[in-house]
C-alpha positions in Angstrom: -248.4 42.3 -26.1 -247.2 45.1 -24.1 -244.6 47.4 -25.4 -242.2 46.7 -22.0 -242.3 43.3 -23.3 -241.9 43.1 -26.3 -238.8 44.9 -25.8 -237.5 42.9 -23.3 -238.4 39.4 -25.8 -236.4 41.2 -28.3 -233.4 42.2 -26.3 -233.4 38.5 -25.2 -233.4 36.6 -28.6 -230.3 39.5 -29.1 -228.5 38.3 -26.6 -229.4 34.3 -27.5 -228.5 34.7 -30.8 -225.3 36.9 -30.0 -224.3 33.2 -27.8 -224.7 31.6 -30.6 -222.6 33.5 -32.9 -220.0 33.1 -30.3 -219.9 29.8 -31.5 -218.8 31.0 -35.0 -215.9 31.8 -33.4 -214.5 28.4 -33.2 -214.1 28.1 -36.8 -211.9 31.6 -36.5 -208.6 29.2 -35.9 -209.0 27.6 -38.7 -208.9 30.6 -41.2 -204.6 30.5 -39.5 -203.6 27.1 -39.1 -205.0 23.5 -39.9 -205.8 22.1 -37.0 -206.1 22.6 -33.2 -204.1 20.7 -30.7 -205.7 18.0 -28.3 -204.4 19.9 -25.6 -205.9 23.6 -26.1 -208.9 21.6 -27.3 -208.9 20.1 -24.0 -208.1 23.0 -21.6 -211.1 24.7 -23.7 -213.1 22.0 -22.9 -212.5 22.7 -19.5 -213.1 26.3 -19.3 -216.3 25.6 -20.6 -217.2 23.5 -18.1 -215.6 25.8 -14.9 -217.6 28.7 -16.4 -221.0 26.7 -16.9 -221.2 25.0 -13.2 -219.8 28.2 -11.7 -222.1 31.0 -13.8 -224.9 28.0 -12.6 -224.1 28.0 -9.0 -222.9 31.8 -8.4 -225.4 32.7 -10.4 -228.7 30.8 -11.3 -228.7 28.7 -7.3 -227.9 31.7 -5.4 -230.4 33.9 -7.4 -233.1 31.5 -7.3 -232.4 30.7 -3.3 -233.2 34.5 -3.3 -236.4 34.4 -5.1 -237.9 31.1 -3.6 -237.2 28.5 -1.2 -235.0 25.9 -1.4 -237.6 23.3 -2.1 -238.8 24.9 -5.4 -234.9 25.5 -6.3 -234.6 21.9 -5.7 -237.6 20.8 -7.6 -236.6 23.2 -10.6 -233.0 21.6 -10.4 -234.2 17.7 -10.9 -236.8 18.8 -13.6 -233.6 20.3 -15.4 -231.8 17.3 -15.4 -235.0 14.8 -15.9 -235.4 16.9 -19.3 -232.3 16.6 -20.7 -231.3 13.1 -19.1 -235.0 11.7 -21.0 -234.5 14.1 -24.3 -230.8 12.2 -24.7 -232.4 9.0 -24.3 -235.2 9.8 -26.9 -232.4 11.0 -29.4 -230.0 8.0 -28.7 -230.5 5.8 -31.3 -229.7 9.2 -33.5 -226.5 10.1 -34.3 -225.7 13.5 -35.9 -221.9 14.2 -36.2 -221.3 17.3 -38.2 -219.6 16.1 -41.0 -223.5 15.0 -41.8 -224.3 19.1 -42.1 -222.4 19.4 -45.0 -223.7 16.4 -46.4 -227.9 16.9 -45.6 -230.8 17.4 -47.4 -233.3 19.9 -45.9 -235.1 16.9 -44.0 -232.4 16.0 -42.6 -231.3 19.2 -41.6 -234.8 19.7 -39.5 -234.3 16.4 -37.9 -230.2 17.5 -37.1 -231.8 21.0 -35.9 -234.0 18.6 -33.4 -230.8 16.8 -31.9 -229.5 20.1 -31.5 -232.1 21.8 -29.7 -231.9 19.5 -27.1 -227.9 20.2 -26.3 -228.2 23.7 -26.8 -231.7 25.1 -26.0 -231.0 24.6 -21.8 -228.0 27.2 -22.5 -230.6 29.6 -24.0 -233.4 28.8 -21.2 -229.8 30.0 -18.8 -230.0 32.9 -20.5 -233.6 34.0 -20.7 -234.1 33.0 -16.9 -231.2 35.2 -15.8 -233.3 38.2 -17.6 -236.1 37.2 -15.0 -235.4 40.8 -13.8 -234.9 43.0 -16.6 -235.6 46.4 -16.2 -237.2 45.6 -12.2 -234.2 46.8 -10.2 -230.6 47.7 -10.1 -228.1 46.8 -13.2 -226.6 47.9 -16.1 -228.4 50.2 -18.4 -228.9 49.4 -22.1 -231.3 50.6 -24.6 -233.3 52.1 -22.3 -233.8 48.8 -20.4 -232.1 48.1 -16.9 -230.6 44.5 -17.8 -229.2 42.6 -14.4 -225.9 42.5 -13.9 -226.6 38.0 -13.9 -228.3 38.1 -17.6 -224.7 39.7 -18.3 -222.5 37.2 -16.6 -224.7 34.5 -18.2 -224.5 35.7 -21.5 -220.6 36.2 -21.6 -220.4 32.8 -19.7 -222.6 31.1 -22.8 -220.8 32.9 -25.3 -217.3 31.7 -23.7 -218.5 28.2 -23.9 -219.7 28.1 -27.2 -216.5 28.7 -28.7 -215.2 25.1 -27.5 -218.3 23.4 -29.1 -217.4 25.8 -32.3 -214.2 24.4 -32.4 -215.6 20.2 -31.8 -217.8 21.4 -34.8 -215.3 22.6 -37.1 -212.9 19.9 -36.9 -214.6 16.8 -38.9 -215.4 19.6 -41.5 -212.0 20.9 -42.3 -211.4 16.9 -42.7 -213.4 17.3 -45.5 -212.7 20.1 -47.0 -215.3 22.6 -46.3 -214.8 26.3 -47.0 -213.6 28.6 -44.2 -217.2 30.9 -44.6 -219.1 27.7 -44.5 -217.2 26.4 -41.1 -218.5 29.2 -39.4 -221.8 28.9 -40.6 -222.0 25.3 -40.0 -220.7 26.0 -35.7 -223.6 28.8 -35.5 -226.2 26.7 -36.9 -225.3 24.3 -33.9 -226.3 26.9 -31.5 -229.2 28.3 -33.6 -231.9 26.9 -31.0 -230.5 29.1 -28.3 -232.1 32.5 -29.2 -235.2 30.6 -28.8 -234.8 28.4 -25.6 -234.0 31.9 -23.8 -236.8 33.6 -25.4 -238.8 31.0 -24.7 -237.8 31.2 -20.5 -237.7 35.0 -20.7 -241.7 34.7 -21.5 -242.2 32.1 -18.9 -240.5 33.4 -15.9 -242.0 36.9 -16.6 -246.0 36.0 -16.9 -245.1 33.6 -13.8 -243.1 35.0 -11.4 -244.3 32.2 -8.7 -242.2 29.8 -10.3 -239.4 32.0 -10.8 -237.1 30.0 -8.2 -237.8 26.6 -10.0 -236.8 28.6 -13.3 -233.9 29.2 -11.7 -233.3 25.6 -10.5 -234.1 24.1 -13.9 -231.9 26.2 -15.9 -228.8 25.1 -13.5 -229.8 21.6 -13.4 -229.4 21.2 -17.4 -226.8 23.1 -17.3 -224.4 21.4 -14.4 -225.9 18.0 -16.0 -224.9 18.6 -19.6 -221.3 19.6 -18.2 -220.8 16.1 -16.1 -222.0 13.9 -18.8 -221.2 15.9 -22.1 -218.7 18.2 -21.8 -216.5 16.7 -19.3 -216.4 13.6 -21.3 -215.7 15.0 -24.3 -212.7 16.5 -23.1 -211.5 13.2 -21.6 -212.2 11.9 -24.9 -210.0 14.1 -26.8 -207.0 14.1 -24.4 -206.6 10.4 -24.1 -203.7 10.4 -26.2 -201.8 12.9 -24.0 -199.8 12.2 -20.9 -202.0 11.9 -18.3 -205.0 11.4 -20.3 -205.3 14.9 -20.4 -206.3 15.1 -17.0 -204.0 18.2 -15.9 -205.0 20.1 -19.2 -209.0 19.7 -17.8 -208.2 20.7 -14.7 -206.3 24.1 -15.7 -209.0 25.1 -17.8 -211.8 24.0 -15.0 -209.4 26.3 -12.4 -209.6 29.5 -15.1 -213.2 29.0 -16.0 -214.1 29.0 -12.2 -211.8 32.3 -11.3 -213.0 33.7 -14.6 -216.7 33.8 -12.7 -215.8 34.2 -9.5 -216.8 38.2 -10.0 -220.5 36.2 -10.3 -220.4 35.5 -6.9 -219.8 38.4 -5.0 -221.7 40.4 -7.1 
């Protein structure tokens, strides 16, 4: 393997698993108080959501309308909803709710690791896609490496969003007692398949630079698809015991997460 890449693989599973330690940082709260709120929960719910369909929009559709046309963006789009939208199906008849972390064997734990993957691995093929272009043009410099300025948008944007799903994770465990060190172990090994879904993309997109704009296109597709039949729906799940059903605390945090990345799009 060249040396080039195998410093660009490794600077990508950095910035994979760094998203997924973000999602440690749900559990933080609980180390202060005993519970969260159904409204932050929600409004964090929907700054998730603003910051995923807008990093996947500003970022991943514009960048892959520049590489390729818009019938290989298009193409790359349904494939990333056809993956997630048949993996979900697959995994329906298994439920894994995190109270079942604390409570599995190691077999278990593989097959839990499995459901996982298929949640959280498109947020790590968003990040290793938006490295497409790492050290090939402008951007910021880091360890030697010119990283573009989208692979660092998309890894704050990831990060951000992880903390939400952090939070979703820690909840049923402080129900049950579960140690404050463990919490956060628990929230980033629901992430853990990240660091290798953008590894995993990095590799692709790099030794086939054809298919860059379908890369592009698949990574925003999962990603905008997760948000409008996971995320979205989880928040209107957990607000609809407030006034409303919630629906004003969703829509705050969909406004912040969508100015939070509005830098994205003029960049």
């Amino acid at each position: 393997m060249e040396p080039d890449l195998l410093a660009g693989l490794t600077l990508v599973f950095v910035a994979g698993l760094l998203t997924a330690l973000a999602t440690g940082l749900g559990a933080v709260p609980f180390f202060f108080v005993d519970d969260v709120s159904d409204r932050t929960n929600v409004v964090l719910w929907g700054l998730a959501s603003g910051i995923m369909v807008s990093a996947s929009t500003f970022g991943l559709v514009f960048e892959g309308l520049a590489q390729g046309t818009p019938a290989e963006l298009a193409l790359g789009l349904l494939a990333g909803v056809a993956l997630v939208v048949v993996s979900q199906r697959v995994l329906s008849d298994i439920e894994v709710h995190p109270r079942h972390y604390e409570e599995a064997d190691y077999r278990k734990l593989l097959l839990i690791l499995g459901v996982l993957t298929v949640h959280s691995f498109p947020e790590g093929v968003a990040v290793g896609v938006s490295f497409a272009d790492l050290d090939l043009g402008g951007g910021v410099s880091l360890f030697g490496l010119t990283v573009p300025v989208l692979a660092v948008f998309m890894t704050v944007a990831i990060s951000i969003h992880n903390v939400p799903e952090g939070v979703a994770v820690s909840i049923p465990l402080r129900s049950m007692g579960v140690s404050n060190p463990r919490m956060v172990w628990w929230a980033v090994f629901s992430s853990l398949p990240q660091p290798v879904g953008a590894v995993v993309a990095f590799y692709f997109v790099r030794i086939a630079r054809d298919l860059l704009a379908v890369g592009f296109g698949f990574a925003a597709g999962a990603m905008v698809y997760l948000v409008l039949a996971d995320f979205i729906p989880e928040a209107r799940e957990i607000g609809a015991g407030l006034p409303g059903g919630g629906r004003r605390e969703l829509a705050f945090g969909l406004a912040v997460g969508v100015l939070v990345m509005l830098p994205l799009a003029v960049v």
